[in-house]
C-alpha positions as MATLAB code, in Angstrom:
seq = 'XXXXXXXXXXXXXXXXXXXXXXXXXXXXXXXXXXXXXXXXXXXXXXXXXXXXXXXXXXXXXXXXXXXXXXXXXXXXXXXXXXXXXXXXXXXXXXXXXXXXXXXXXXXXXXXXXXXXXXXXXXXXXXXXXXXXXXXXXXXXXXXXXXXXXXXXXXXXXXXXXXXXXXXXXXXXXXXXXXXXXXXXXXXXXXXXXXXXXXXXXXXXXXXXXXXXXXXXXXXXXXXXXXXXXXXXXXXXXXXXXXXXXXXXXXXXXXXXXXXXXXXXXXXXXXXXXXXXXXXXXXXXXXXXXXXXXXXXXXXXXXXXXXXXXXXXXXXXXXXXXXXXXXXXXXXXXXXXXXXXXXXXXXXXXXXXXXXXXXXXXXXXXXXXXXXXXXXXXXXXX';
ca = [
      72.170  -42.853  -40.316;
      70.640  -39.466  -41.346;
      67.139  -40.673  -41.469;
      67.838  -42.110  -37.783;
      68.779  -39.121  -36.425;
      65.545  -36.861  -38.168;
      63.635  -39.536  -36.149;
      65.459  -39.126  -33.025;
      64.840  -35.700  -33.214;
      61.223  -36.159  -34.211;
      60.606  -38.169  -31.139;
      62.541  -35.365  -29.177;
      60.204  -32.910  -30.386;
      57.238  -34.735  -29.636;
      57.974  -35.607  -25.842;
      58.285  -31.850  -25.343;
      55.532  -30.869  -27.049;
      53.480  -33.493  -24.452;
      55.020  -31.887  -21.536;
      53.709  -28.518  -22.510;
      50.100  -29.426  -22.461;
      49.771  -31.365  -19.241;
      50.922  -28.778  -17.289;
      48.169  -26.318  -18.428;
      45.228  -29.037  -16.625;
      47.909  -29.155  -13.581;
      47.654  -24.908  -13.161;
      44.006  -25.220  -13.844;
      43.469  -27.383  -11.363;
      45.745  -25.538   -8.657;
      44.271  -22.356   -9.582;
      40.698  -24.036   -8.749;
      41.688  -25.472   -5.322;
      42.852  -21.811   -4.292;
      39.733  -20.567   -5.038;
      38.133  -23.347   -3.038;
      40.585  -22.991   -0.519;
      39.903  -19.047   -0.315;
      35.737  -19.902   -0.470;
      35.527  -22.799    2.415;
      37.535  -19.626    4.549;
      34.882  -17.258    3.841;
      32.381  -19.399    4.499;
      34.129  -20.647    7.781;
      33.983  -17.061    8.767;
      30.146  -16.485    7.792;
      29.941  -19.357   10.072;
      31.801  -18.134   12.463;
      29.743  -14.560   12.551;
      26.388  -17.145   12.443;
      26.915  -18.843   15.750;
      28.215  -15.729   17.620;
      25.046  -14.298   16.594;
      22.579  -17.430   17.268;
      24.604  -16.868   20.892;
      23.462  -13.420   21.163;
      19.827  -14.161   19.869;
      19.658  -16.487   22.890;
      20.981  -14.153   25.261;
      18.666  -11.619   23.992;
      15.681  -14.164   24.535;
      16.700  -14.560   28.132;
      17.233  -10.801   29.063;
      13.169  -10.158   26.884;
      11.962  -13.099   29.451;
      13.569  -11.462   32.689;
      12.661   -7.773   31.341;
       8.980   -9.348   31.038;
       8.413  -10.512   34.057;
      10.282   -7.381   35.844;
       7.299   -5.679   33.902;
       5.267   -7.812   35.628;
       6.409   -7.232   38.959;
       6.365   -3.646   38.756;
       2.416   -3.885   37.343;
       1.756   -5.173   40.668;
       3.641   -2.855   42.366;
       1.746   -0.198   41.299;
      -1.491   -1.957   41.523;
      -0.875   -2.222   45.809;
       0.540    1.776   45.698;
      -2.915    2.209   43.711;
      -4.877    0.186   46.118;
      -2.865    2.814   49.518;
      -3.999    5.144   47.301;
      -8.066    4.365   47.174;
      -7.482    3.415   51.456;
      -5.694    7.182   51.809;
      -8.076    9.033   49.865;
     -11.144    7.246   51.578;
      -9.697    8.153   55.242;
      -8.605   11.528   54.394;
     -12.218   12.500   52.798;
     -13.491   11.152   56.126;
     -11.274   13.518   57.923;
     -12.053   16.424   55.649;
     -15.895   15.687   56.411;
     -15.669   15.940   60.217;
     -13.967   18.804   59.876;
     -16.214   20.589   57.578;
     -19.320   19.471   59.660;
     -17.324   20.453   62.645;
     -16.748   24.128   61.932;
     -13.899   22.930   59.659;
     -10.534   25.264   61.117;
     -12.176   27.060   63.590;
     -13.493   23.738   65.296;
      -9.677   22.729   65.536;
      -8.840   26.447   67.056;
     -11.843   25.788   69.698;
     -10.886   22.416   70.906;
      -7.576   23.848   71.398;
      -8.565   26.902   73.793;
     -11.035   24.819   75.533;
      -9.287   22.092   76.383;
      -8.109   22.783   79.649;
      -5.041   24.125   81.152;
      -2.177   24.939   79.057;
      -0.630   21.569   78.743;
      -3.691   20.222   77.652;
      -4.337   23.378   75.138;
      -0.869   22.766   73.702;
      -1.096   19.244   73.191;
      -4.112   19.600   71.631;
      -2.375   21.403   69.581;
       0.503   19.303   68.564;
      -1.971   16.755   67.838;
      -3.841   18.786   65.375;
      -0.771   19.595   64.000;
       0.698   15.809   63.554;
      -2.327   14.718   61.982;
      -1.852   17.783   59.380;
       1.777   16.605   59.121;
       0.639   12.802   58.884;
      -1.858   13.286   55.762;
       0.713   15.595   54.667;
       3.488   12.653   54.570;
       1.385   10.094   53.393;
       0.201   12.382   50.290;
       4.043   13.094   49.488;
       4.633    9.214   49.842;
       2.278    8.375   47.858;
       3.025   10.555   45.089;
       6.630    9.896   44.800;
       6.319    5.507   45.286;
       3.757    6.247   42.767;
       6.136    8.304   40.374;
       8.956    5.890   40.954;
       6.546    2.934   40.046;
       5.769    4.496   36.948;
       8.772    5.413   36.019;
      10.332    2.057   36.802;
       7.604    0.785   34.687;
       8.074    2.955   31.599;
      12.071    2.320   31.855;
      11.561   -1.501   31.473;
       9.185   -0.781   28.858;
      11.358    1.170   27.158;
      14.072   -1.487   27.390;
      12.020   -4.308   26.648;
      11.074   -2.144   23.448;
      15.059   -2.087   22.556;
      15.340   -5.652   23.064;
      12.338   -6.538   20.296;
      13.990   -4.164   17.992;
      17.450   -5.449   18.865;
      15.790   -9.450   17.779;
      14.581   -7.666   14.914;
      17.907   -6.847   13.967;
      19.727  -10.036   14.630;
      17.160  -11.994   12.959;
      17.620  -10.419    9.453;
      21.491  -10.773   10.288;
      20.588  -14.109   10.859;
      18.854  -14.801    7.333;
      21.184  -12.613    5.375;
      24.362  -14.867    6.988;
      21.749  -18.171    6.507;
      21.639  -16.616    2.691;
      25.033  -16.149    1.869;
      26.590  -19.230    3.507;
      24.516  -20.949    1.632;
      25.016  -19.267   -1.734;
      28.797  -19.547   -0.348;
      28.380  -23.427    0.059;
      27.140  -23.814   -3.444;
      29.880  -21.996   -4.964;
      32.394  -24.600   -3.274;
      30.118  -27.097   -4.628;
      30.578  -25.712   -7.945;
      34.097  -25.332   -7.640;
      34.232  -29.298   -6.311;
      32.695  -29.992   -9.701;
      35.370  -27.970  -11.926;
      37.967  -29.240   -9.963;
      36.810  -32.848  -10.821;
      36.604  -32.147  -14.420;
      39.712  -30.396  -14.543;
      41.906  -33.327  -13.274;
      39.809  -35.843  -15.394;
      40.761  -33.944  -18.525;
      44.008  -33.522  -16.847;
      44.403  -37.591  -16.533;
      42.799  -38.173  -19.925;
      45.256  -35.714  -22.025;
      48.460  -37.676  -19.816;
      46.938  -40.585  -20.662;
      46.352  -39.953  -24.255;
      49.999  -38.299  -24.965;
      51.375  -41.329  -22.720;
      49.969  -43.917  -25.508;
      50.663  -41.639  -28.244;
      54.515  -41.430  -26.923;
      54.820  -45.160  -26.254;
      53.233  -45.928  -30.287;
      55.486  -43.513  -31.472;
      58.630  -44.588  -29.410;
      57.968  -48.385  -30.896;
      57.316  -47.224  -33.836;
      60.969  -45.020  -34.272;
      62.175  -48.215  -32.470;
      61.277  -50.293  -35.668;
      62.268  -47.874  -38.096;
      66.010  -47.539  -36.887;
      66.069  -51.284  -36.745;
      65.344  -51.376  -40.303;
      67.547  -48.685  -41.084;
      70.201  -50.313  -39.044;
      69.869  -53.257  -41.138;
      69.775  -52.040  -44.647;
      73.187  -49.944  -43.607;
      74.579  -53.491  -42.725;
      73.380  -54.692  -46.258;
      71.830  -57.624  -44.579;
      68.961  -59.369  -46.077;
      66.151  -60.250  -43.294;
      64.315  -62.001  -45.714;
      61.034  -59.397  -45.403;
      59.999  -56.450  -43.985;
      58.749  -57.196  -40.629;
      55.405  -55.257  -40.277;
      55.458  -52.527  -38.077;
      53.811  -53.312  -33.861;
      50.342  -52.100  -34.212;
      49.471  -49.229  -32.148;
      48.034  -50.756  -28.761;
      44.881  -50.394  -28.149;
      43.882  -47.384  -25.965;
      41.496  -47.417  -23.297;
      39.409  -44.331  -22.363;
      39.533  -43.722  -18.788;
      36.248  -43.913  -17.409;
      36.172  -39.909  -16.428;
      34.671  -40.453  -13.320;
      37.736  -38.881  -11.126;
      37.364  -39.371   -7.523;
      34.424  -38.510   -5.833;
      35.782  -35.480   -3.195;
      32.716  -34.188   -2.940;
      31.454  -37.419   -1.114;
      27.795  -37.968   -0.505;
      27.740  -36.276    3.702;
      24.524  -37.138    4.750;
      25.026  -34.944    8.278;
      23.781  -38.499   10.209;
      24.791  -39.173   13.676;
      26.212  -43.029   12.767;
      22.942  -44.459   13.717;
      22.067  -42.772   16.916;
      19.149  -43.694   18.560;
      15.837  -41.671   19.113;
      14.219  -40.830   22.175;
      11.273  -42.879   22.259;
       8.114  -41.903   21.532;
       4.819  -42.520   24.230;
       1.351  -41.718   21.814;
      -0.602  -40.845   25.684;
       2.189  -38.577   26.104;
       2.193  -36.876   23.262;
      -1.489  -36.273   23.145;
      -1.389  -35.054   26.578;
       0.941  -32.377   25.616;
      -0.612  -31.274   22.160;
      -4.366  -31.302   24.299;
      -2.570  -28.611   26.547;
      -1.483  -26.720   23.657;
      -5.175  -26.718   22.415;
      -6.186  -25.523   25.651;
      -3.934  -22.097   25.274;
      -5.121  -21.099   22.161;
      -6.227  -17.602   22.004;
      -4.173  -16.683   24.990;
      -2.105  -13.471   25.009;
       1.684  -13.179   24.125;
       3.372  -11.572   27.176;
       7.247  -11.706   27.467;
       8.438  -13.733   30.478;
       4.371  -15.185   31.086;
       3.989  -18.908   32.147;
       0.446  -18.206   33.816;
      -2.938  -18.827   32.597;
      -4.205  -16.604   29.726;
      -0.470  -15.119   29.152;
       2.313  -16.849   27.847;
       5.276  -16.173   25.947;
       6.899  -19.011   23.480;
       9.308  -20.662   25.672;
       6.813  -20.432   28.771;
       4.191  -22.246   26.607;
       5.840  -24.966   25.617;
       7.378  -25.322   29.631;
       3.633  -25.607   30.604;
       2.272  -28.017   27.895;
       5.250  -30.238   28.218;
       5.030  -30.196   32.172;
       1.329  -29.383   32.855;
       2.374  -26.783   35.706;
       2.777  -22.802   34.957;
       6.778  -22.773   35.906;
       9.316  -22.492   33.135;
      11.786  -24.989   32.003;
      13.749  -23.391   29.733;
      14.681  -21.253   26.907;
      14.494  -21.976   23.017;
      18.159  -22.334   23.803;
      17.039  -25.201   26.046;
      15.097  -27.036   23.652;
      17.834  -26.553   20.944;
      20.228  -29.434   23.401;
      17.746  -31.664   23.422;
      17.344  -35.114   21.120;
      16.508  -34.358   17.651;
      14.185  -36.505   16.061;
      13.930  -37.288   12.428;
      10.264  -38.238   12.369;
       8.816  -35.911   14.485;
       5.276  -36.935   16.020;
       2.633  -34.601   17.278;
       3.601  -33.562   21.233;
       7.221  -33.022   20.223;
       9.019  -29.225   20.479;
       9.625  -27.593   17.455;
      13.108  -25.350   18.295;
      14.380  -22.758   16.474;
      17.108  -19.521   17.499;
      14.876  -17.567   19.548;
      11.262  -19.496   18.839;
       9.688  -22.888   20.018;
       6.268  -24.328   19.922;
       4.748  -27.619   19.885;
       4.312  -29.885   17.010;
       0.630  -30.885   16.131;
       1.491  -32.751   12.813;
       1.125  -32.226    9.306;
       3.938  -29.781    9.690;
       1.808  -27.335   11.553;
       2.666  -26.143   15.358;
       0.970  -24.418   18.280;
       2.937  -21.392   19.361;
       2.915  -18.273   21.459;
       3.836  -15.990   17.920;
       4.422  -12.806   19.368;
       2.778   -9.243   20.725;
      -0.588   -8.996   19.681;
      -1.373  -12.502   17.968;
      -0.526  -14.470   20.978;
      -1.255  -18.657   21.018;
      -1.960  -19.733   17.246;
      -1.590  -22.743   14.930;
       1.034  -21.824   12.573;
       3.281  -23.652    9.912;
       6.642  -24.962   11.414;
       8.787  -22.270   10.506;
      11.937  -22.595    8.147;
      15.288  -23.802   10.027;
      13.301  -25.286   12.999;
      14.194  -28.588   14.021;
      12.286  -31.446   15.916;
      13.565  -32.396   19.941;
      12.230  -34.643   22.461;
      12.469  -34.619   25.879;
];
């Protein structure tokens, strides 16, 4: 009966010796989700930040366009008050001429005390002195439209010029965000895989002490029987030999796949489709506007700026269609053919093939063929 109970006890011993070492797998893996947990909420809030500032890149593309073409207005503006200008100048010179070749003041002093009676002297006079006061008015009109012109003009400038810095800005935010999200998407990734391995382990250790508890069990089993039987002095005619250990199976290790394969697809959405006459129409404009300058808020010949070239070569006609932001809503296609829009946050341009584009670049390089630019995606109208 002595040897029975050092077995009990044996078997006690072991059971809580098992239950100590599962538990360390269990923490590891519960530590490991709250890190997860605490990463995916990060990166939710990069995200976050990301599309509040692709929001204000678009906003900022609208307000360059409208700046651009207030620019534009004014430059013609100030081209007529130029033009008043040349037509002043011209008729005052002529004035200035008779005058000289008339005697010049004392011409004006002799039509007016030889003109007559006295209410012919004095409105000779007043007239002489209204045309004085006319050129006089015109001159200070002209010099202050003029100065408001320019000033007008140097203001937008000057905003327009805070706007390009301002996309400056929010376009490294945008790749530093782009940068860690990713880097912050990896780490989850990471942590995916530890998580995995730790609950594999975690099932192979229960599984293992489970087997190792039931051969043990079976075996104490056996030996109290025996015991139990030479107490009784019976005779059972032979030792029966011991159960064999059951055979244990290795679990495979291949834990559940929580990381899942997410291939981002739209459940089989169809693709615009795609007319070969109409694409080649559209990348023959876009040939046509190489060279041509990059003006903010242009859709004209010679002058466009990236949104307003892609609104002409999809549309053939020098009116605007949209934004980037436009393009960005429409269709994306996975195999993009030449005469499609290639969209990005704030840029566009037309795909040629071969993963180049035609595109409106920016100040000073205007319409170019150019590589499709990293993040861009492919739309159709």
């Amino acid at each position: 009966m002595k040897l029975k109970k050092v077995g009990s006890a044996f078997l006690a011993t072991m059971l809580t010796c098992s239950l100590t070492v599962t538990p360390v797998f269990a923490d590891e893996v519960d530590d490991l989700k709250d890190q997860k947990e605490q990463a995916q909420s990060e990166m939710n809030s990069l995200q976050s930040q990301l599309n509040t500032l692709m929001d204000k890149i678009s906003e900022l593309e609208s307000d360059l366009i409208e700046t651009g073409e207030e620019i534009a207005k004014t430059e013609e503006d100030l081209k007529a008050a130029e033009e008043d200008q040349e037509q002043q100048y011209e008729a005052m010179k002529l004035r200035i001429k008779y005058m000289y070749e008339e005697g010049s003041g004392s011409a004006t002093i002799e039509k007016v005390f030889t003109s007559g009676d006295m209410s012919s002297m004095l409105s000779q006079a007043e007239y002489s002195q209204q045309v004085h006061t006319y050129d006089r008015e015109k001159l200070d009109e002209y010099i202050a439209t003029t100065k408001k012109i320019e000033e007008l003009k140097s203001s937008l400038e000057e905003k327009q010029d805070n706007l390009e810095a301002t996309q400056v800005e929010f376009e490294a935010q945008q790749s530093e965000l782009n940068t860690t999200i990713s880097e912050k998407s990896e780490e989850i990734s990471n942590l995916d895989g530890m998580i995995q391995e730790a609950a594999r382990k975690a099932a192979e250790e229960a599984a293992r002490k489970k087997a190792e508890e039931e051969a043990k069990r079976k075996q104490e089993e056996e030996r109290a029987s025996q015991e139990t039987a030479q107490d009784n002095g019976g005779n059972t005619g032979g030792t029966s030999t011991p159960a064999a250990e059951e055979d244990y199976e290795e679990p495979s290790g291949g834990g559940s796949d929580n990381g899942g394969n997410s291939n981002g697809g739209s459940g089989g959405s169809s693709e615009p489709s795609y007319s070969e006459s109409t694409g080649n129409a559209i990348v023959d404009r876009a040939y046509s506007c190489l060279g041509a300058a990059y003006v903010w808020g242009a859709c004209s010949p010679g002058a466009f700026d990236c949104s307003g070239l892609v609104s002409y070569c999809l549309t053939g006609s020098y009116s605007r269609i949209g934004t980037s932001s436009t393009f960005l809503s429409w269709p994306r296609v996975s195999n993009p053919q030449p005469g499609d829009v290639c969209a990005g946050v704030g840029h566009c341009g037309i795909y040629i093939g071969n993963g180049q584009m035609i595109h409106a670049a920016t100040e000073g390089v205007g319409v170019i063929i150019g590589p499709v630019q990293s993040g861009m995606v492919y739309v159709r109208q």
